[in-house]
C-alpha positions as CSV (number, residue, x, y, z in Angstrom):
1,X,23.3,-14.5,8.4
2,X,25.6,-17.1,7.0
3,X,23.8,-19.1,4.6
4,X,25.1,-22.2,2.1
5,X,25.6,-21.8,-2.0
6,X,22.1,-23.2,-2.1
7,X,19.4,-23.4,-0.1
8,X,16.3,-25.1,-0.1
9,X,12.8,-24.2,1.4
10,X,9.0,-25.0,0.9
11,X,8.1,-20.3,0.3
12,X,10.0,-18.3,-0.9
13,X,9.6,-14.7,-0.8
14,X,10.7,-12.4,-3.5
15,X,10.3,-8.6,-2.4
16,X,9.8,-8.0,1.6
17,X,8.0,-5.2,1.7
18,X,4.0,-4.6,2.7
19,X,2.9,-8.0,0.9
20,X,6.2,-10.1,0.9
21,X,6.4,-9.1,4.5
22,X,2.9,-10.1,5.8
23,X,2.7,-13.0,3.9
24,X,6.3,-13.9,5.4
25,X,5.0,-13.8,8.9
26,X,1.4,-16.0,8.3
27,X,3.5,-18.8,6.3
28,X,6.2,-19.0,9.2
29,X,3.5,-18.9,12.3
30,X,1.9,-22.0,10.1
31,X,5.7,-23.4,10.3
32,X,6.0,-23.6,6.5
33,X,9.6,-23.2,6.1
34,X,10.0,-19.6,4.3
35,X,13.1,-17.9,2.8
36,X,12.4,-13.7,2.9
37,X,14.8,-12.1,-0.3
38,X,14.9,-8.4,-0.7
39,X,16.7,-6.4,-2.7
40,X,16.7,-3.8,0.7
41,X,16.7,-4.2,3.9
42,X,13.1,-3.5,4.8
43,X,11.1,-0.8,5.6
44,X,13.5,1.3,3.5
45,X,12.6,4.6,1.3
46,X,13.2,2.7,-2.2
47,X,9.2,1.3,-2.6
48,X,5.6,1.7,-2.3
49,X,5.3,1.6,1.8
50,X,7.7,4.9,2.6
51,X,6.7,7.8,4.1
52,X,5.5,6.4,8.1
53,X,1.4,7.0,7.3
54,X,-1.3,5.0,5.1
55,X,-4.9,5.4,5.0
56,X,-7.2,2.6,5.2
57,X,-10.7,3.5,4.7
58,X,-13.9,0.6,5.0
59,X,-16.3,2.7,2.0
60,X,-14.6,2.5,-0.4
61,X,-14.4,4.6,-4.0
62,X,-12.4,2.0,-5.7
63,X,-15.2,0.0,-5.7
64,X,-17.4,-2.2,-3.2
65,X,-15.5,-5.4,-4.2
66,X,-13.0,-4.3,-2.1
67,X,-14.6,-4.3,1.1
68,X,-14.7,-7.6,2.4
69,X,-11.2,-7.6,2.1
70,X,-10.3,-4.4,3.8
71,X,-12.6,-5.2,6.7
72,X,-10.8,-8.4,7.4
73,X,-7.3,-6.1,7.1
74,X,-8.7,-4.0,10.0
75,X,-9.2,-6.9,11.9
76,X,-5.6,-8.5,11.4
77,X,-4.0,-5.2,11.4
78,X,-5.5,-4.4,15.1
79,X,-4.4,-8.2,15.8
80,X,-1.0,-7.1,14.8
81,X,-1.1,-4.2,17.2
82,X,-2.3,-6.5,20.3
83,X,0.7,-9.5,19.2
84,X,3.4,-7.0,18.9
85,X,4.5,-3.6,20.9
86,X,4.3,-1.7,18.0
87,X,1.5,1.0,17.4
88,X,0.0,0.3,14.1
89,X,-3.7,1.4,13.9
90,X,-4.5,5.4,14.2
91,X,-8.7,6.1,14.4
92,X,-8.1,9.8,13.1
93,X,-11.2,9.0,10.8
94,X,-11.5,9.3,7.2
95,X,-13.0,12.1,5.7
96,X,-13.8,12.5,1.5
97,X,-14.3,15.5,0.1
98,X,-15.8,16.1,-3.6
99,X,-18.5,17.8,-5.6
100,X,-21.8,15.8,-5.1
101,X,-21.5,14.2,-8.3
102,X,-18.2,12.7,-7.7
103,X,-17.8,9.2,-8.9
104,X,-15.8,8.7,-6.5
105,X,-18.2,9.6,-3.2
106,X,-20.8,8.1,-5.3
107,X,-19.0,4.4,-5.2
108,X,-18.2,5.4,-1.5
109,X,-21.4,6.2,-0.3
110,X,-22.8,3.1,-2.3
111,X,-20.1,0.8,-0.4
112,X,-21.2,2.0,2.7
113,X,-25.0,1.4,2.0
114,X,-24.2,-2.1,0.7
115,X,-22.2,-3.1,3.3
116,X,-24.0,-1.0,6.2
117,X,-21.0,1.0,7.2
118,X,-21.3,3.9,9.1
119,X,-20.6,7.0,6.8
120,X,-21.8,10.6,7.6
121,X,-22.8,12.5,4.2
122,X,-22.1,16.4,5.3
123,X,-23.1,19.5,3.5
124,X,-20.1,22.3,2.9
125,X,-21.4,24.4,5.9
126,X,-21.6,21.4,8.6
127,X,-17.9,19.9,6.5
128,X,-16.1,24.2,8.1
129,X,-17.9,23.8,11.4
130,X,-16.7,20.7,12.0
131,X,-12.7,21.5,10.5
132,X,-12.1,25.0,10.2
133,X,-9.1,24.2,8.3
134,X,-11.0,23.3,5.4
135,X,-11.9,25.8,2.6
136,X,-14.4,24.2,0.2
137,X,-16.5,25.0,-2.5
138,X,-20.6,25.0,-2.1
139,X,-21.1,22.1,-4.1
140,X,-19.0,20.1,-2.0
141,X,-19.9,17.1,0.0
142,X,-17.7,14.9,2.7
143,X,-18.0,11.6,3.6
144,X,-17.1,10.7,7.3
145,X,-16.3,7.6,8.5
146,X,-15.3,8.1,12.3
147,X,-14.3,4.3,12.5
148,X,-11.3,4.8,10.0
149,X,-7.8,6.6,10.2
150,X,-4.6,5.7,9.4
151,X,-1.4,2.8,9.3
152,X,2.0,3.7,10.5
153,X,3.4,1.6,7.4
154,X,7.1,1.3,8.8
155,X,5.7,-0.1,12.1
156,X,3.9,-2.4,10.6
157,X,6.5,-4.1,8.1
158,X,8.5,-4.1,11.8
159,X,6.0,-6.2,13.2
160,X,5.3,-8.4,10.3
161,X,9.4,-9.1,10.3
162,X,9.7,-9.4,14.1
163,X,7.1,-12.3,13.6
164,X,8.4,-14.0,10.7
165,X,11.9,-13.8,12.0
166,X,10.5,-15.0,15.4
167,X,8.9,-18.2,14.2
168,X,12.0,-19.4,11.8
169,X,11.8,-17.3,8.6
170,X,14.7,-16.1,6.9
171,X,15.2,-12.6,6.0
172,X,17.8,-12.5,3.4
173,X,18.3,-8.5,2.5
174,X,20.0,-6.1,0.0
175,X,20.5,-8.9,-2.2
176,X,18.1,-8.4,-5.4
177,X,17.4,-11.5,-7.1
178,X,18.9,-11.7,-10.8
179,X,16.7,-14.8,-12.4
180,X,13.8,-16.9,-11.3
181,X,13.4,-20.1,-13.3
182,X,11.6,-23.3,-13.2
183,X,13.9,-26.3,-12.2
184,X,11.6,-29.2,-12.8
185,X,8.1,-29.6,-12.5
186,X,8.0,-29.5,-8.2
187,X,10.6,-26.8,-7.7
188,X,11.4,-22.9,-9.0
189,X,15.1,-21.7,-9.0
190,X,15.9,-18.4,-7.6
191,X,19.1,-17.0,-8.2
192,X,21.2,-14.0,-6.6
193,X,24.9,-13.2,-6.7
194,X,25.8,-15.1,-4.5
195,X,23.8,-17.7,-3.9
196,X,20.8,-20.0,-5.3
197,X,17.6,-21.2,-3.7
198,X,15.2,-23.7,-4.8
199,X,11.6,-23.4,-3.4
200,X,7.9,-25.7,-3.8
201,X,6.7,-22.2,-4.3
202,X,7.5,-18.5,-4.8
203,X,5.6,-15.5,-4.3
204,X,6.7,-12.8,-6.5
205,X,6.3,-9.3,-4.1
206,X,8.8,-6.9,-5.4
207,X,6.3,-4.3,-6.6
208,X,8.1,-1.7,-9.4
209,X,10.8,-4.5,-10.0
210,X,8.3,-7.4,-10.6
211,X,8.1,-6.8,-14.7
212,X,12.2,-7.4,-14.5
213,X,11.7,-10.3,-12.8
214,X,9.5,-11.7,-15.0
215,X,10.4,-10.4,-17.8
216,X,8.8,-12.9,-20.6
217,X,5.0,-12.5,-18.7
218,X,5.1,-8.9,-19.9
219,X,2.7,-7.4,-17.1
220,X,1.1,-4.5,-17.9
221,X,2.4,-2.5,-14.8
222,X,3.9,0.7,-14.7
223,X,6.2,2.0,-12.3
224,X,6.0,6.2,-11.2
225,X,7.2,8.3,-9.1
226,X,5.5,10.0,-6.4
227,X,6.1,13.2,-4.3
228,X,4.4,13.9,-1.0
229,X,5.2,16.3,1.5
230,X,4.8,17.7,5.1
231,X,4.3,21.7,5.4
232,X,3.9,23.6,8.2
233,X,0.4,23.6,9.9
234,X,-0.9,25.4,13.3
235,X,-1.9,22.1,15.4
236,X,-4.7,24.1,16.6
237,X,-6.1,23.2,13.5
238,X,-4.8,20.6,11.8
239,X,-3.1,18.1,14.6
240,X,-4.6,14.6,15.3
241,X,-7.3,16.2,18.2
242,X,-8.7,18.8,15.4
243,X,-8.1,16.6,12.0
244,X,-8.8,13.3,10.1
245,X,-7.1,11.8,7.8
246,X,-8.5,12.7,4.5
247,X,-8.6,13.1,0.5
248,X,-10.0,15.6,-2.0
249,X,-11.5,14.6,-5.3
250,X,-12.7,17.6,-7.7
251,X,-13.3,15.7,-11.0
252,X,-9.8,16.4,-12.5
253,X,-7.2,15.7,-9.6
254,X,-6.9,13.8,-6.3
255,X,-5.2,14.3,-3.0
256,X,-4.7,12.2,0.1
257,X,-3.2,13.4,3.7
258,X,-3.3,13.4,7.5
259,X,-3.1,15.7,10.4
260,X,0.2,16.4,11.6
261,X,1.3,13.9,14.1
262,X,3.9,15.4,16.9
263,X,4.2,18.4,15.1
264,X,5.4,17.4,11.4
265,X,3.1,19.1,9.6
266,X,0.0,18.3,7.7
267,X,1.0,15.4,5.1
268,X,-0.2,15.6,1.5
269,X,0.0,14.1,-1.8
270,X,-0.8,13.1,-4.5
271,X,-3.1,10.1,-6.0
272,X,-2.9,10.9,-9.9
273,X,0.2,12.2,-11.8
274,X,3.6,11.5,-11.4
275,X,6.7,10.4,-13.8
276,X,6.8,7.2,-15.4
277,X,10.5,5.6,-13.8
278,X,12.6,2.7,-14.4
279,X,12.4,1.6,-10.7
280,X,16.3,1.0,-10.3
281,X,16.2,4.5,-10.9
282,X,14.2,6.1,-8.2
283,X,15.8,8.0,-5.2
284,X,15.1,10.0,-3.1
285,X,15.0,13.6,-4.6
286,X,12.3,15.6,-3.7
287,X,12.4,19.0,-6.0
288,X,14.1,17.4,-9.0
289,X,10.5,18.6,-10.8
290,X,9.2,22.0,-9.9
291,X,5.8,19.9,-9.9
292,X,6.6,18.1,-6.6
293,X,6.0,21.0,-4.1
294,X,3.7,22.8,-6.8
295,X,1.3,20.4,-7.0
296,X,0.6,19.6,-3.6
297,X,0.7,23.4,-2.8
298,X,-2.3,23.1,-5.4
299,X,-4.5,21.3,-2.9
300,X,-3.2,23.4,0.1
301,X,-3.9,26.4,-1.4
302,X,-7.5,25.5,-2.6
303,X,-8.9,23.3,0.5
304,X,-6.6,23.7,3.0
305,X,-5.0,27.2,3.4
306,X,-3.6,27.6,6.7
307,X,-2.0,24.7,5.9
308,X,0.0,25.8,3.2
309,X,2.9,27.0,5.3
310,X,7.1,26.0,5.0
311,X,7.7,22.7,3.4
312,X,9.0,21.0,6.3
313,X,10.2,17.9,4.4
314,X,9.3,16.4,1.1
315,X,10.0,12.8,-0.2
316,X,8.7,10.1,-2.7
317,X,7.7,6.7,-3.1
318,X,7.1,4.3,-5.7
319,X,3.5,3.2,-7.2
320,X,3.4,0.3,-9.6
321,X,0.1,0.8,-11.8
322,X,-2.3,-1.8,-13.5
323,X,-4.3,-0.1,-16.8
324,X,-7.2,-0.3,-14.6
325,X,-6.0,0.3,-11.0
326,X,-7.0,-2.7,-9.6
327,X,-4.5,-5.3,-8.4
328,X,-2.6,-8.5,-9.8
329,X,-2.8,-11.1,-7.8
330,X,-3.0,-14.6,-9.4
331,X,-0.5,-17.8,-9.7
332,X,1.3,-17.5,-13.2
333,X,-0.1,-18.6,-16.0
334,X,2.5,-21.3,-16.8
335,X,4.3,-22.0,-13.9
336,X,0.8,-22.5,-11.1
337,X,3.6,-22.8,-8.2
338,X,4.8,-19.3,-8.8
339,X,2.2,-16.5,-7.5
340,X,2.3,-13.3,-8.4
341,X,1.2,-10.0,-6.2
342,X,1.5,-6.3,-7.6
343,X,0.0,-3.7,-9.4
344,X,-1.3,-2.2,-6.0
345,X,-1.6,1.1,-7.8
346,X,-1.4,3.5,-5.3
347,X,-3.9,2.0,-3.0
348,X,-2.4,-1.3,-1.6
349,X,-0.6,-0.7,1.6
350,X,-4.0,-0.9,3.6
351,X,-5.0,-4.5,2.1
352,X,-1.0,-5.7,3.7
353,X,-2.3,-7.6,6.3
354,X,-5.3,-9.5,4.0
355,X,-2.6,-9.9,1.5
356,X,-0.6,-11.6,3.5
357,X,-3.0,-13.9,4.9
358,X,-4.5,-14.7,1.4
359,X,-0.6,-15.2,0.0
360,X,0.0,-17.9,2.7
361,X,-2.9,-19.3,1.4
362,X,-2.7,-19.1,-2.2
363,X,1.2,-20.7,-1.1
364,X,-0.1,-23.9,1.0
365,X,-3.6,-24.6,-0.3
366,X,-3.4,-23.2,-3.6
367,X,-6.5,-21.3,-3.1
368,X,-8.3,-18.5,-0.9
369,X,-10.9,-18.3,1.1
370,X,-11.9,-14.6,-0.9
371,X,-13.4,-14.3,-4.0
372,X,-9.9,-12.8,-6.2
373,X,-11.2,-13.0,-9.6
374,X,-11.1,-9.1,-10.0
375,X,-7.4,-9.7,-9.6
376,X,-7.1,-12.3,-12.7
377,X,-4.2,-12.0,-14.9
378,X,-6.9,-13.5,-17.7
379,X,-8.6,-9.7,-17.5
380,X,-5.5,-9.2,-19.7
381,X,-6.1,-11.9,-21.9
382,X,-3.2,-13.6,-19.6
């Protein structure tokens, strides 16, 4: 796309991915007129939303905040799937795994009670007659929720764009934005390479690379690397007719996964560890640390042995941390037309479509309809 030295719009959009991407599409439906800027050309495997799956769960363990706002993503990620002809929305089900004590299950099951979500609390016997493929421990516990299952996260940043593009955004990619300053009191200066733009209001979306973006803010994020992988699984056992989606919490790691879909194998990772990485850094290079197929063998081995067959394919992703894992979303603290969205901490993607229908909003009314104030920057002292 041919566009002039500057260029001037009412949103713009720094970072296309899961939020930037979303919140793209909502603003240009409401005909605001919205500039896109990535430094990638979107889905791609340099951020947060690679690897083709994402869970969303409704109970949830990161607390019951939460679940307003991930019910109302289920509804607008199901709208997504009806407006577009891409599949986004999997019901594989969710199932937790954990010792009974688990804070974790605990903050799940209490969600669900709040909230009256259907959630099954199984013993270790009915957990193995249910899904022979898992191997648990007595003292362990699931937590089924049948209505839950999974996000094919490069369909749905496809749908997101196809509707921004459609209704007059533009998508300006693999062109990373080198300095975002305030130009007068109405208007924020963006500039790139090659180009400047001048927006009434800026949303700041570029996960790992938003601290280099805003450099003088000092946001207490931290980018790190993660490694998943799909091994080799009998589909008998572990396929999407015999296998939710799941994750296993035994009081001193965490892993997430899903059944293998069209015969890729099981997918597992990792929610805790990882390396600390500059984000202009990370590639993809799967098996630079011994850890990365260790670690997940760890799980495989323990809960899910038949699953632990040939790595099939391995990758990683990027997950931008806040010190207590719950996200940043707030307008900056002295520039109110610039908002800010990251520090999604490893459990963002499912909130994209809330995000980026509470973005637009944030963007044209200068407040949301949801309660945000576990998102502050002043939790900080910001």
């Amino acid at each position: 796309m041919h566009l002039k030295k500057e260029a001037y719009f009412d949103v713009a959009i720094i970072g296309a991915g899961t939020m930037g991407m979303s919140a793209g599409a909502f603003l240009a439906q409401q005909q605001v007129n919205t500039v896109l800027i990535d430094a990638f050309d979107p889905p791609h495997n340099q951020a947060s939303h690679h690897g083709d799956t994402r869970m969303i769960r409704h109970a949830y363990g990161e607390g019951r905040q939460y679940v307003t706002l991930v019910k109302r993503a289920q509804q607008l990620w199901e709208e997504l799937e009806e407006q577009t002809a891409y599949k986004i929305f999997e019901k594989t089900g969710v199932l937790g795994l954990g010792p009974q004590d688990s804070e974790f299950l605990q903050e799940t099951i209490a969600a669900a009670k709040k909230y009256e979500l259907p959630l099954e609390i199984l013993n270790n016997k009915e957990v193995k007659e249910r899904w022979p493929g898992f191997s648990i421990p007595d003292h362990f516990i699931g937590c089924f929720e049948a209505e839950s299952g999974l996000i094919y996260s490069d369909n749905a940043i496809k749908a997101y764009k196809e509707i921004a593009i459609k209704n007059g955004a533009e998508l300006i990619t693999n062109t990373p934005v080198q300095h975002i300053a305030r130009e007068d009191q109405n208007t924020i200066k963006i500039s790139t390479e090659n180009n400047v733009f001048y927006a009434k209001k800026v949303i700041v979306s570029a996960g790992a690379w938003v601290s280099k973006l805003l450099p003088a803010l000092k946001l207490p994020i931290h980018p790190t690397r993660k490694a998943f992988g799909w091994f080799d699984a009998p589909d008998t056992l572990y396929d999407m007719a015999n296998f939710p989606s799941f994750y296993v919490e035994d009081n001193q790691h965490m892993c997430y996964g899903f059944p293998s879909i069209d015969g890729a194998g099981l997918k597992i990772g990792r929610s805790d560890g990882g390396q600390g990485i500059d984000p202009n850094q990370h590639k993809q290079n799967f098996g630079q640390y011994e850890t990365d197929e260790d670690e997940l063998r760890y799980f495989l081995k323990a809960y899910m042995p038949e699953a632990n067959g040939a790595l099939n394919q391995g990758k990683t992703c990027l997950y931008t941390i806040s010190p207590d894992n719950h996200f940043i979303i707030d307008h900056h603290p002295e520039h109110e037309n610039i908002i800010i969205a990251c520090g999604f901490s490893g459990h963002g993607f499912k909130f994209g479509s809330v995000m980026g229908e509470l973005l637009s909003q944030l963007a044209v009314d200068g407040k949301s309809s949801f309660d945000l104030s576990i998102f502050s920057l002043k939790r900080f002292g910001m």
